[in-house]
C-alpha positions as CSV (number, residue, x, y, z in Angstrom):
1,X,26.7,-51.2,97.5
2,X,29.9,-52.2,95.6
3,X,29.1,-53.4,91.5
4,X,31.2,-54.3,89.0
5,X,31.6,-51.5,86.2
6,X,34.9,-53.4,84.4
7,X,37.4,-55.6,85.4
8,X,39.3,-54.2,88.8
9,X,36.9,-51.1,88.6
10,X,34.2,-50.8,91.1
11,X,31.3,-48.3,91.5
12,X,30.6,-47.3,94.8
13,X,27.1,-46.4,95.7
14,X,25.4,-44.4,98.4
15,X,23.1,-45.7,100.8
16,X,19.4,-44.7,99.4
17,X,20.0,-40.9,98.9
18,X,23.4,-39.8,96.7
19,X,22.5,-36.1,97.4
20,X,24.4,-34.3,100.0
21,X,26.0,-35.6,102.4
22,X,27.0,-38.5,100.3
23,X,28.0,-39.5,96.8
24,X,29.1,-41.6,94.2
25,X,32.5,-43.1,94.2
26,X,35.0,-45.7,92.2
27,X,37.2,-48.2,93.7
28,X,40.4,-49.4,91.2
29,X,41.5,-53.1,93.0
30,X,44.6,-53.2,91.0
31,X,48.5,-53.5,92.0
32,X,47.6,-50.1,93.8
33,X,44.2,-49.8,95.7
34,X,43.0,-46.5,95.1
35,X,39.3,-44.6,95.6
36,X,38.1,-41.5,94.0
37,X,35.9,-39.7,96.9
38,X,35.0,-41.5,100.2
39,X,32.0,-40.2,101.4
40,X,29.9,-43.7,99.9
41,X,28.4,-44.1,103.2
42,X,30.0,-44.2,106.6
43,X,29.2,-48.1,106.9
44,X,30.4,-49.1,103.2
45,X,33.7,-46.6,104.1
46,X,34.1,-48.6,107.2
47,X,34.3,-52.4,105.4
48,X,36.4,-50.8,102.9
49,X,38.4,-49.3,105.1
50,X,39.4,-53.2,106.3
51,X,41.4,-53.4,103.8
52,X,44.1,-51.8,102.6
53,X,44.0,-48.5,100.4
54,X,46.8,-47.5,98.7
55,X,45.7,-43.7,97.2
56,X,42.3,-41.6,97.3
57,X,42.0,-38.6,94.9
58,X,39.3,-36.2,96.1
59,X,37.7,-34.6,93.0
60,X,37.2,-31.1,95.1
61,X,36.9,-30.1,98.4
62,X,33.5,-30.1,99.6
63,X,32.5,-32.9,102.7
64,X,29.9,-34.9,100.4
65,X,33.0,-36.1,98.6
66,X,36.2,-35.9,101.0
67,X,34.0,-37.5,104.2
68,X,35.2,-40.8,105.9
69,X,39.1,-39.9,104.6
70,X,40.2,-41.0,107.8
71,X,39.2,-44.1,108.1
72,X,41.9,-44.6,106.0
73,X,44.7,-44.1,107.3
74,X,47.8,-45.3,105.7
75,X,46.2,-43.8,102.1
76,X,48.2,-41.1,100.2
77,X,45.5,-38.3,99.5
78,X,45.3,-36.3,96.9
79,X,43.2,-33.2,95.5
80,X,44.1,-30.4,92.9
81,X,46.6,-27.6,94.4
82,X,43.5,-24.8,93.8
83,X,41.5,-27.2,96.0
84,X,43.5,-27.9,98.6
85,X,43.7,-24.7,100.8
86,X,39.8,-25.0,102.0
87,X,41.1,-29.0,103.5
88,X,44.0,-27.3,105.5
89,X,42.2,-24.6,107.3
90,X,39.1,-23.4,108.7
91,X,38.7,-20.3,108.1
92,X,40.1,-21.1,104.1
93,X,37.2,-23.4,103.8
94,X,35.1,-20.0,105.2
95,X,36.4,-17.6,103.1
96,X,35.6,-19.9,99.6
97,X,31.9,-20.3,100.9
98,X,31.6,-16.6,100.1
99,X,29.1,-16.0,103.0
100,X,31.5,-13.7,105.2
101,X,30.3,-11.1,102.3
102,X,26.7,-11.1,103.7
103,X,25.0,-9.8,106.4
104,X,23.1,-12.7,108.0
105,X,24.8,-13.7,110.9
106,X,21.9,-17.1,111.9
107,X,23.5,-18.3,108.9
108,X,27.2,-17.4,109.1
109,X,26.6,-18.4,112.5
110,X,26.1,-22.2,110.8
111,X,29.0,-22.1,108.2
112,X,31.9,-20.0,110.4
113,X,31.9,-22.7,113.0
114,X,34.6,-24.0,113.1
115,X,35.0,-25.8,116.5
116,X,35.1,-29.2,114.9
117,X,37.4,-28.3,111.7
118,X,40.4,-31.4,111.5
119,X,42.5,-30.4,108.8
120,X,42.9,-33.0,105.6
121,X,46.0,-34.3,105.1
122,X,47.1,-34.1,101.7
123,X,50.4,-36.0,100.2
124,X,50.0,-34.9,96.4
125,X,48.8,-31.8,94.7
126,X,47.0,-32.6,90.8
127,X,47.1,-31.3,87.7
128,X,45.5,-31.4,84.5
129,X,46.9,-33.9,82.7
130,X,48.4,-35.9,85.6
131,X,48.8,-39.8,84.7
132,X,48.4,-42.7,87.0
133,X,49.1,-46.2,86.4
134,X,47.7,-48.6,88.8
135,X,48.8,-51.8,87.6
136,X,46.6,-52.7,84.4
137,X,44.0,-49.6,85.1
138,X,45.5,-46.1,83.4
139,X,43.9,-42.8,84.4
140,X,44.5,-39.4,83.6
141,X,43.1,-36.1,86.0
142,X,41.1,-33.9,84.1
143,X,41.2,-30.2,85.7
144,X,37.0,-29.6,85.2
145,X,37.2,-25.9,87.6
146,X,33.6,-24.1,87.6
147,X,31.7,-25.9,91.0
148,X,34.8,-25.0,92.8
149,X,38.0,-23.9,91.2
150,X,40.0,-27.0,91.6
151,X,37.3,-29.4,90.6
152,X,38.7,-32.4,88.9
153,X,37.1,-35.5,86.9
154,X,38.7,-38.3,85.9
155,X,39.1,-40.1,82.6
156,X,39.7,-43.8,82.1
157,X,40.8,-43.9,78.2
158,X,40.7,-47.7,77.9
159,X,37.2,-48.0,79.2
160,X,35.9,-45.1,78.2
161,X,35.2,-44.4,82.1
162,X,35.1,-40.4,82.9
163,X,33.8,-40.0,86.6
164,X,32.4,-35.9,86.9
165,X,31.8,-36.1,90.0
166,X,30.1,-32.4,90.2
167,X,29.6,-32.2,86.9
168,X,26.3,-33.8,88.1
169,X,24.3,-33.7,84.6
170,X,21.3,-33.7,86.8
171,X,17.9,-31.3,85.6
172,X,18.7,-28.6,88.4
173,X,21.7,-28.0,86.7
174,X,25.2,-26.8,87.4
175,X,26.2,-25.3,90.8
176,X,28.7,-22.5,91.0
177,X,28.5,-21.3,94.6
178,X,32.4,-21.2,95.4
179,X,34.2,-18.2,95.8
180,X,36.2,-19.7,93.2
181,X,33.8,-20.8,90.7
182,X,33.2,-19.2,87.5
183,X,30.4,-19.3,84.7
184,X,33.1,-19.3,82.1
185,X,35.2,-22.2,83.5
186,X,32.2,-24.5,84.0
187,X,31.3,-24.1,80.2
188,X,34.9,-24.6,79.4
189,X,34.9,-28.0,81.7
190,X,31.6,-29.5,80.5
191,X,33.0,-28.9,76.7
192,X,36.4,-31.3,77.8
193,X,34.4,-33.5,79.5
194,X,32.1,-33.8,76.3
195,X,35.0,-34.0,73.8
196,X,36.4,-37.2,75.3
197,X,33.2,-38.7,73.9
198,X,33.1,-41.1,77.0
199,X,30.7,-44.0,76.5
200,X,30.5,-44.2,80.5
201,X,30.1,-41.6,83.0
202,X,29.9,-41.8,86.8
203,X,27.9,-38.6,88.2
204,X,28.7,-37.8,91.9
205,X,25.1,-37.6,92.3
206,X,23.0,-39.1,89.4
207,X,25.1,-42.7,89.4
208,X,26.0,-44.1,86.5
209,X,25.1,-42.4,82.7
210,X,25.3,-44.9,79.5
211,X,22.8,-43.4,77.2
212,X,22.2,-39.9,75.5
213,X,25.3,-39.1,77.0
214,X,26.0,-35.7,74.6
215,X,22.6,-34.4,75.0
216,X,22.6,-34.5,78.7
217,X,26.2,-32.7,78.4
218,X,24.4,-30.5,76.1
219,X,21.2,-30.3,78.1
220,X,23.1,-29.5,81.6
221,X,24.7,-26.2,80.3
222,X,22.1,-25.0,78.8
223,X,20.7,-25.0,82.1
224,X,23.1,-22.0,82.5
225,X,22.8,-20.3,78.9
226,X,18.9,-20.1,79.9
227,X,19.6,-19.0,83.6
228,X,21.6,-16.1,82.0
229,X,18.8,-15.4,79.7
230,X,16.5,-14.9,82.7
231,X,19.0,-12.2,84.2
232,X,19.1,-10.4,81.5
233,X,15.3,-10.4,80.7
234,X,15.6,-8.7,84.7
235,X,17.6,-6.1,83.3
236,X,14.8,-4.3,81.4
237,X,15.1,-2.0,84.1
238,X,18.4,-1.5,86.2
239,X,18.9,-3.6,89.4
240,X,21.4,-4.0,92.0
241,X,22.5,-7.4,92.7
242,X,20.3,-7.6,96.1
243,X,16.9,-6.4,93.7
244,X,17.5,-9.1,91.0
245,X,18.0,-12.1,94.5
246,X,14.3,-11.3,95.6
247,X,13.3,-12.7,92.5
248,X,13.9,-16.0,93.2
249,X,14.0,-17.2,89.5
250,X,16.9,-19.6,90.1
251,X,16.6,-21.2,93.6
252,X,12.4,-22.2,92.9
253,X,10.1,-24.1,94.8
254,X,11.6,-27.2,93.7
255,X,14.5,-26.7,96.5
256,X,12.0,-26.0,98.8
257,X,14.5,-28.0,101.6
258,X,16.7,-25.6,101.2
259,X,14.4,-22.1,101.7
260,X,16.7,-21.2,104.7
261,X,19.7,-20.5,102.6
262,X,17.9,-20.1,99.3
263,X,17.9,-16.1,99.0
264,X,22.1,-16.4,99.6
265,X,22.9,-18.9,97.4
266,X,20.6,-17.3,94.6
267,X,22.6,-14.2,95.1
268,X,25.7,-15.8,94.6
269,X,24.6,-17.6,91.8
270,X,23.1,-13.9,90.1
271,X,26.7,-12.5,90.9
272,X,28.7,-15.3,89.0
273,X,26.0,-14.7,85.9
274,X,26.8,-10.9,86.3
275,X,30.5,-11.5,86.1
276,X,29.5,-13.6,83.2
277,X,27.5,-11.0,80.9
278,X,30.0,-8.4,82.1
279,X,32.8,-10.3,80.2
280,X,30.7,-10.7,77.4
281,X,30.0,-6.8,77.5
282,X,25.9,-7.3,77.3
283,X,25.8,-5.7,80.1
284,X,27.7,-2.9,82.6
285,X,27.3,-1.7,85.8
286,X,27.6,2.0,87.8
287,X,27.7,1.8,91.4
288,X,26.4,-1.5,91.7
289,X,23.8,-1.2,89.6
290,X,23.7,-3.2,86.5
291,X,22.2,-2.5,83.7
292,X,22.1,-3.8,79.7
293,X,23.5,-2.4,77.1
């Protein structure tokens, strides 16, 4: 479903479900065509894809948001250089899933193959504070690293527009399970993001945000202020890594769907809060076993 969100600016919504593998995505009909994300629905990407588009910038790397590129096939790609490596190789895209550091081979079995990998093409690397000019629509990249580390949102300064894409602002809260995501970086993004004071914001998987706008900023990291709370409360007593991931205290019930790969993500999640607290100095760790301070 195509609407209307300003003049030459169209939001792009999923069929029914704008979890995984699909997402929300904008459409500039200016003197250049252009899309941010493609993966709106295969059948909406397909009657787009009848006409012509000039430019697509992919705010990171992962398949909900770069699926259906090549339907179009005359379109100059773009993603930020950090982001880009996982798009031109397999076994790139492997190594930032993080999973080749864990023993479970049903589900690196899932993840490492990479039979039907087609590289990405990509014309144009981004950076923060990269300027495009469409015609009468003005945007500017906004580097937002933390999901993955060359996560990007996008900022519309006349209209107030900032699409997050992964900066979902849902209740679940952040997701850092990149081999390049950090705790740090994702505070850092959600506080630019919150500074530009936008009146509208696109979430790659909540749709479109007009009201409260701060507080769900606010509300969204302290998802992760609270999640580092709970590790820390786990150090009473010393843990490893693999002690404080039986748990299960951040992947709950609520992502029951997910149960298969819940224990590995968690402990991914558990190792960016360690890094975290470690850099803070509440905490320290001996021989893989952490411990506060």
């Amino acid at each position: 479903m195509t609407r209307l969100l300003f003049d030459k600016i169209f939001h792009l919504e999923p069929p029914a479900d704008d979890r995984y593998p699909n997402c929300h995505c904008l459409i500039i009909r200016d003197d250049l065509s252009t899309m941010i994300d493609t993966c709106c629905g295969r059948a909406q990407a397909m009657s787009l894809a009848k006409n012509k588009i000039d430019m697509i910038f992919f705010s990171h790397f992962h398949p909900d948001h770069v699926g259906n590129h090549e339907l179009f096939v005359k379109a100059k790609r773009m993603i930020h250089s950090k982001d880009c490596p996982p798009l031109q190789s397999a076994e790139a895209a492997y190594d930032e899933t993080g999973l080749a550091d864990f023993d479970m081979e049903y589900l690196v079995s899932i993840f490492s193959d990479n039979s039907d990998f087609v590289p990405t093409p990509i014309d144009k690397t981004l950076k923060d504070g990269d300027h495009f000019d469409f015609g009468s629509i003005k945007m500017q990249v906004i580097h937002t690293p933390g999901h993955t580390a060359g996560h990007c949102a996008f900022w519309f300064p006349e209209q107030e527009l900032l699409h997050t894409a992964d900066i979902t602002l849902n209740k679940f809260g952040p997701i850092y399970l990149s081999k390049g995501s950090h705790i740090s970086d994702f505070i850092n993004s959600v506080d630019r993001c919150m500074e530009l004071n936008p009146k509208i914001v696109l979430s790659g998987h909540q749709g479109l945000i007009t009201e409260n706008i701060k507080q769900r900023f606010l509300d969204y990291i302290n998802i992760i202020h609270k999640s580092n709370d709970l590790v820390l409360q786990s150090l009473k007593e010393p843990q490893t890594i693999t002690q404080l991931a039986d748990k299960s205290f951040l992947y709950n019930e609520n992502r029951a769907a997910f149960i298969p790969l819940n224990r590995v993500f968690q402990e991914i999640m558990i190792a960016k809060h360690l890094e975290y607290l470690l850099s803070l100095n509440l905490i320290k760790s001996v021989d893989e076993i952490y411990f506060r301070i």
